[in-house]
C-alpha positions in Angstrom: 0.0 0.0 0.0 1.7 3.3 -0.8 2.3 5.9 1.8 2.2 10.1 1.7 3.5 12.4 3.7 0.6 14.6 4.5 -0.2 17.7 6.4 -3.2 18.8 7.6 -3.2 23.2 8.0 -4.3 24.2 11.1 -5.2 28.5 12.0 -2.4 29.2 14.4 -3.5 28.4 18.0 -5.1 25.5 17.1 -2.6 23.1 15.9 -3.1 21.0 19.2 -6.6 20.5 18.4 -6.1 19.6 15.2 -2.7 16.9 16.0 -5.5 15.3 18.4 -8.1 14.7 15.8 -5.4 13.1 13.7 -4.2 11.2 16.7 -7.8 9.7 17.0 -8.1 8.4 13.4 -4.7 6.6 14.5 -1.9 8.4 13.0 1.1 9.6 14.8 2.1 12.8 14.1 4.8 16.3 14.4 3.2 19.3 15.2 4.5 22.4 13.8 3.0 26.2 13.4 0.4 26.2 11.1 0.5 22.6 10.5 0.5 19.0 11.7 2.5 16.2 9.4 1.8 12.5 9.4 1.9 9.8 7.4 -0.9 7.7 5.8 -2.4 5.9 2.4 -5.2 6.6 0.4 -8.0 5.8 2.5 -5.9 7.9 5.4 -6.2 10.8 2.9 -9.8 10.4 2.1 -10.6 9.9 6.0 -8.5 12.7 7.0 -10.7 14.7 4.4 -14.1 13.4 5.8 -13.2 13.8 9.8 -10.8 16.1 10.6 -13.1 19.3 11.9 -10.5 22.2 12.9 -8.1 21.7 10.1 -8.0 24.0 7.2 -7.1 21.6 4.1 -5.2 18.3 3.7 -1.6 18.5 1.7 0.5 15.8 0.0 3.7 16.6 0.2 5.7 16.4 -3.1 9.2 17.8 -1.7 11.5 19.5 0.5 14.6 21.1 -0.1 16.4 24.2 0.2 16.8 26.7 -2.5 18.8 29.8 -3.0 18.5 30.4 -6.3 16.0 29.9 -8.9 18.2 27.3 -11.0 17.9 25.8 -7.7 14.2 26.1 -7.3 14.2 24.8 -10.5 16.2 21.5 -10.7 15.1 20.3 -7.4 11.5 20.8 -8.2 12.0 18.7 -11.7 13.7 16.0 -9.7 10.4 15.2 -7.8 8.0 12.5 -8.8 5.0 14.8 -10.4 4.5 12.0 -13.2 3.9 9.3 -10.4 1.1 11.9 -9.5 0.1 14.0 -12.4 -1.7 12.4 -15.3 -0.5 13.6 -19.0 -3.3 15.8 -19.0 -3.4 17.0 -15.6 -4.8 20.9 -14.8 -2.2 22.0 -12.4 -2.1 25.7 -11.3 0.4 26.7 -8.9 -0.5 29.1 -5.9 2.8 30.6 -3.9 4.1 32.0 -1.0 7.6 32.8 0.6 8.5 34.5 3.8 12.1 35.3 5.0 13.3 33.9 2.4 15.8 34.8 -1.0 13.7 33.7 -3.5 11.2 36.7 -2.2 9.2 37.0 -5.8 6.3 34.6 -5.7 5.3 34.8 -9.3 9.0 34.1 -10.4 8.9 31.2 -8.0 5.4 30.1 -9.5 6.4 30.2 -13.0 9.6 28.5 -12.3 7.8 25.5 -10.7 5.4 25.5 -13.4 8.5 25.4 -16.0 9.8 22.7 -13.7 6.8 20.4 -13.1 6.0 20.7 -17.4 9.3 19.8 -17.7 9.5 16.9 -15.7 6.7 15.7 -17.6 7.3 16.7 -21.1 10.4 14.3 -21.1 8.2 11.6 -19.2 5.7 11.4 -21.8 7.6 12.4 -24.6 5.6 15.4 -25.8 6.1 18.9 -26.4 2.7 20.2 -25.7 0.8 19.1 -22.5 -2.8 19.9 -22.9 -4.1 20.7 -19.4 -7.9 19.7 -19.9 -8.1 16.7 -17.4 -8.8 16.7 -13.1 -7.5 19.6 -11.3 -4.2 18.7 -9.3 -3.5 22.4 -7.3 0.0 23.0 -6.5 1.4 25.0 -3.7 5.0 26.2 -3.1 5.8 27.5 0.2 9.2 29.3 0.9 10.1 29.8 4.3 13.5 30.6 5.9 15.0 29.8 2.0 13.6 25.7 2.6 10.9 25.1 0.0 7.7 23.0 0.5 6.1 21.7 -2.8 2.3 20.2 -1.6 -0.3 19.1 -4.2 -4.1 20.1 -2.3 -6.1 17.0 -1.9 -8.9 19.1 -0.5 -10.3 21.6 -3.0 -12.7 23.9 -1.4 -11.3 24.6 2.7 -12.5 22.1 5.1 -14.5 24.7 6.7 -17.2 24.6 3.9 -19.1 21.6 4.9 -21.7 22.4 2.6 -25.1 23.1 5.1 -24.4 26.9 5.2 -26.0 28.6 2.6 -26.7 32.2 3.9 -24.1 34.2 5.9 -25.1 36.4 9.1 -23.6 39.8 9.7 -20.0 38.4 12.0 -19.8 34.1 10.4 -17.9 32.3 11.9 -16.3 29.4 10.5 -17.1 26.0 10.8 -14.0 25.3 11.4 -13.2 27.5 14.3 -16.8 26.7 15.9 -16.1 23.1 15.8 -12.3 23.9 17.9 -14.6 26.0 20.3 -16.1 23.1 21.0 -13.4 20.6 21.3 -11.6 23.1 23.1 -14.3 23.3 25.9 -14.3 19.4 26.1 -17.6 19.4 26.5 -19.4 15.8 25.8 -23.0 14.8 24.9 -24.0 14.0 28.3 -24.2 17.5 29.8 -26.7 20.1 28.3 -25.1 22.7 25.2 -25.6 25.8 24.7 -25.2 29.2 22.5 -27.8 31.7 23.6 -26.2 34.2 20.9 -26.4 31.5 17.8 -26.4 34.1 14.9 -26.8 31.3 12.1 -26.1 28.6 14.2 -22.5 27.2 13.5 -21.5 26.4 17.0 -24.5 24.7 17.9 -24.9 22.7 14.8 -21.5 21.8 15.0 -21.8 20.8 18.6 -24.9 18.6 17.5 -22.2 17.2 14.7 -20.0 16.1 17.4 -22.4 14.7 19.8 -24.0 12.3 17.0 -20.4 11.3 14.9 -21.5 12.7 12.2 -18.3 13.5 9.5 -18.1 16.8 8.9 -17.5 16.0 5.0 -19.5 13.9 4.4 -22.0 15.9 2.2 -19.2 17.2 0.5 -16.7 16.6 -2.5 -12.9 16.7 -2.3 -10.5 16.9 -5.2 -8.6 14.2 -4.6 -11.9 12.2 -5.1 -10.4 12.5 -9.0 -7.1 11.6 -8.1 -5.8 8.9 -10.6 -3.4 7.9 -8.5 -5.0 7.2 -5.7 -7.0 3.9 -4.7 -10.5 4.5 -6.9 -12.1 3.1 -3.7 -11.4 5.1 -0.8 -13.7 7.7 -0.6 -15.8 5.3 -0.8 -14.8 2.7 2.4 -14.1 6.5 4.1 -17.8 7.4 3.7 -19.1 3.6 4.4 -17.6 4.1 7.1 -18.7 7.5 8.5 -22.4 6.4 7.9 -22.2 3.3 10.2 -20.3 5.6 12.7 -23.4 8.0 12.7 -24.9 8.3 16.4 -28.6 9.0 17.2 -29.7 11.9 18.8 -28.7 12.4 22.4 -30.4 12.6 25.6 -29.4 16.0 26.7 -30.6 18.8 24.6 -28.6 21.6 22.6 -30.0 24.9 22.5 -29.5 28.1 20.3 -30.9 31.0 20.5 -30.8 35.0 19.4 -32.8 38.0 19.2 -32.8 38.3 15.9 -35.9 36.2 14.5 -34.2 35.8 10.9 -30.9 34.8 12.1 -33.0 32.1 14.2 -34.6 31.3 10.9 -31.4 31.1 9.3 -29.8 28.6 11.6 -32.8 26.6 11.4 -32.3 26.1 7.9 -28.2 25.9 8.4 -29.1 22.8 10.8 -31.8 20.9 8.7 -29.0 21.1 5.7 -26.6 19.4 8.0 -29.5 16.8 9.1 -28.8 17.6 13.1 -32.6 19.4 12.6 -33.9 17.3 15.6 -30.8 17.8 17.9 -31.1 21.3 18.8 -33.9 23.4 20.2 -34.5 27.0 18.5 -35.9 29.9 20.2 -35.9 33.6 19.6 -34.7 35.4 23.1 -32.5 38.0 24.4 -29.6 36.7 26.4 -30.9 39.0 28.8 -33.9 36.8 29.9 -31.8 33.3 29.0 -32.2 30.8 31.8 -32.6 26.9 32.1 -33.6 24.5 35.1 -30.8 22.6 33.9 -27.9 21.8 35.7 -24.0 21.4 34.7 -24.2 22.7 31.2 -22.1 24.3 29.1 -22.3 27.6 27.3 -19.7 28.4 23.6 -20.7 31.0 22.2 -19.1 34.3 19.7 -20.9 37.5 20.3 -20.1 40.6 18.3 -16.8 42.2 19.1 -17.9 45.9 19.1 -15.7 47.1 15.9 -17.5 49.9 15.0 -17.6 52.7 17.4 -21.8 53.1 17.0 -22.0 49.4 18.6 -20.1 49.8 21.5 -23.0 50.6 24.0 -24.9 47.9 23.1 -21.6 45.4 23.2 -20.4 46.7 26.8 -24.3 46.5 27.8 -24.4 42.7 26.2 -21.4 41.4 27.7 -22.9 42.8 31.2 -26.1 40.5 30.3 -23.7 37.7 29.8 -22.3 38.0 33.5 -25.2 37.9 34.7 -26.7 34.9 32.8 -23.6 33.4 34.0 -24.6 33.8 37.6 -28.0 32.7 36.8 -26.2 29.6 36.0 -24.2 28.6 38.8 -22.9 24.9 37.4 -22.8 26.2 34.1 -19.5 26.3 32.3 -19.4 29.3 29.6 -17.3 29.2 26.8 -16.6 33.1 25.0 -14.5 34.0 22.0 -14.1 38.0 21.9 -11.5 40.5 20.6 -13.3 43.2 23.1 -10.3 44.5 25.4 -12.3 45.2 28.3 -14.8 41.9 28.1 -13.2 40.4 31.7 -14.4 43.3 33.4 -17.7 43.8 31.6 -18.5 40.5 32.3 -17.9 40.9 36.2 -15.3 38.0 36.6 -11.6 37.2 35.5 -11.8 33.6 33.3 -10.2 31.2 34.9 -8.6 30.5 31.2 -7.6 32.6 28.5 -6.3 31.1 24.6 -5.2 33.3 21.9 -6.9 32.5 19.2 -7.6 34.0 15.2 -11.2 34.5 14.0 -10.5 35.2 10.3 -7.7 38.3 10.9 -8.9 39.3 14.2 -6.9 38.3 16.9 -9.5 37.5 20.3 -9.5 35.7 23.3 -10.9 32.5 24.3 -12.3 33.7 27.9 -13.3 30.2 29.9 -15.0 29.8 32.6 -15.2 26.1 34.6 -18.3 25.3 36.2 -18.0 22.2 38.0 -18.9 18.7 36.4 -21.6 16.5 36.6 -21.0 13.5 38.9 -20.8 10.5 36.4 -22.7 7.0 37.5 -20.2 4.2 37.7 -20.8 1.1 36.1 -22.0 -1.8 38.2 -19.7 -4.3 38.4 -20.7 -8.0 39.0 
């Protein structure tokens, strides 16, 4: 069975999360910024596609190798096996970036991999003209610190669009990101979920993902689907698979709710699309009046950030409502991503953890707050 080198991207902050999703479809892996690398085989790939919920896209990579020069770039790159990979009428455009590095032009370093790679193959298949009318193979070259990184994009469209979001509120969040917020608060299916400031619903369909199994690709298409090299097969066994893994719906409810009626309408549509539907109750209601009988939930949630100056009253005035929810719900753990500078003190208490973490370009805080845990019935022995 052949092997790849792959790495899954991961937004910076959130490589852990993402090396322990890898780590649970049973791959050992190195963890470095912006990425986690591992190896694996064709179904791997096509797994790693389906499952992995925090990572940005899945890479091959091609090569490694440092590179000064562009005679360099070039020769190495032409050296690398594209025609064990690239069909003789392979589409293959090739994105770029370099940082720190000598070769600082990306569209010389572009063009000179395209030279390379059309090279390489010219004298494989002993023609002067490749015409690029088959599958799309997207190259990347990455140039960091003068060592250069040749990956071929197995994913196609990011990871984040798992297809069920259709409309976008006025501050989205990615799926991505709401599915980390989740992980991140390590909460499970047994204990009540909540996002009382939903918008159109990401976190808490994503929570309702998590809680049934559900493969967060799964109503999706990936590029390397059309991958000639690759076992015909494996997306296939990989989605076989993720529908016998499929939970049913939990016990403990997940709620969402907003003020704003359409955004509640919009994450009811977001959540039938991504067939969790029956795991979540909807309800239009201002955090101000958000309360539950239930005990030892927990609370993820992204409310706006206060960017523009004419929102700031009613940010500093929300966050305020969010304390006091909070002490509404004494064994409730909350869960809040802001970029808001003063959001400890609005909200009346100092979190008892704080991450750095990206939402797009903004750079925020992960403010949490640890209620205690729900006493878990042992299992009688016999």
């Amino acid at each position: 069975m052949m092997t790849y080198t792959v790495m899954a991207t991961a937004p910076l902050g959130l490589e852990a999360v993402v090396a322990r999703e890898v780590k649970q479809l049973g791959y050992e892996c190195r963890v470095l910024n912006g990425k986690v690398i591992y190896q694996t085989d064709g179904l791997g790939i096509a797994r790693s596609n389906l499952w992995l919920r925090c990572a940005d896209r899945v890479l091959i990579i091609v090569g490694e190798f440092v590179a000064h020069t562009f005679e360099e770039l070039f020769e190495q790159t032409k050296t690398l096996p594209w025609t064990d990979l690239l069909p003789q009428n392979a589409r293959f455009p090739v994105e770029g970036r370099s940082v720190k590095s000598q070769l600082s032009s990306v569209p010389a370093c572009q063009s000179i991999v395209k030279k390379a790679i059309v090279t390489s193959m010219q004298e494989r298949y002993a023609q002067e003209w490749l015409e690029e009318s088959g599958d799309l193979y997207a190259i990347e070259v990455s140039i960091l610190n003068d060592v250069v990184t040749l990956t071929l994009d197995t994913s196609g469209p990011g990871l984040h669009k798992r297809g069920y979001r259709t409309e976008m509120g006025p501050a989205p969040i990615k799926e991505t990101l709401a599915a980390a917020l989740v992980l991140l608060s390590r909460w499970q299916a047994h204990r009540p979920f909540a996002d009382p400031l939903c918008g159109s619903g990401t976190i808490a369909i994503e929570a309702a993902m998590i809680a049934r199994h559900v493969a967060p690709g799964i109503n999706r298409g990936f590029s390397a689907e059309n991958f000639a090299f690759l076992p015909k097969d494996s997306f296939q066994l990989a989605r076989e698979e993720a529908r016998d893994a499929l939970l049913p719906q939990g016990t403990q409810p997940i709620l969402a709710s907003d003020i704003d009626s359409s955004a509640v309408a919009m994450a009811r549509q977001h959540a039938t699309k991504a067939g969790v539907f029956d795991s979540i109750t909807f309800s239009v209601e201002p955090i101000a009046t958000f309360f539950t009988k239930l005990d030892y939930g927990c609370i993820v949630t992204n409310p706006p950030y206060g960017e523009r100056l004419s929102d700031e009253l009613t940010v500093r005035q929300l966050y305020k409502e969010m304390g006091q929810a909070a002490r509404r719900l004494p064994t409730w753990s909350f869960f809040i991503i802001t970029a808001h500078p003063a959001f400890e003190r609005l909200f009346g208490k100092q979190a008892d953890k704080n991450r750095k973490l990206y939402n797009g370009r903004i750079e925020c805080h992960f403010y949490q707050y640890l209620g205690p845990l729900p006493k878990r019935e042992k299992p009688v022995t016999t």
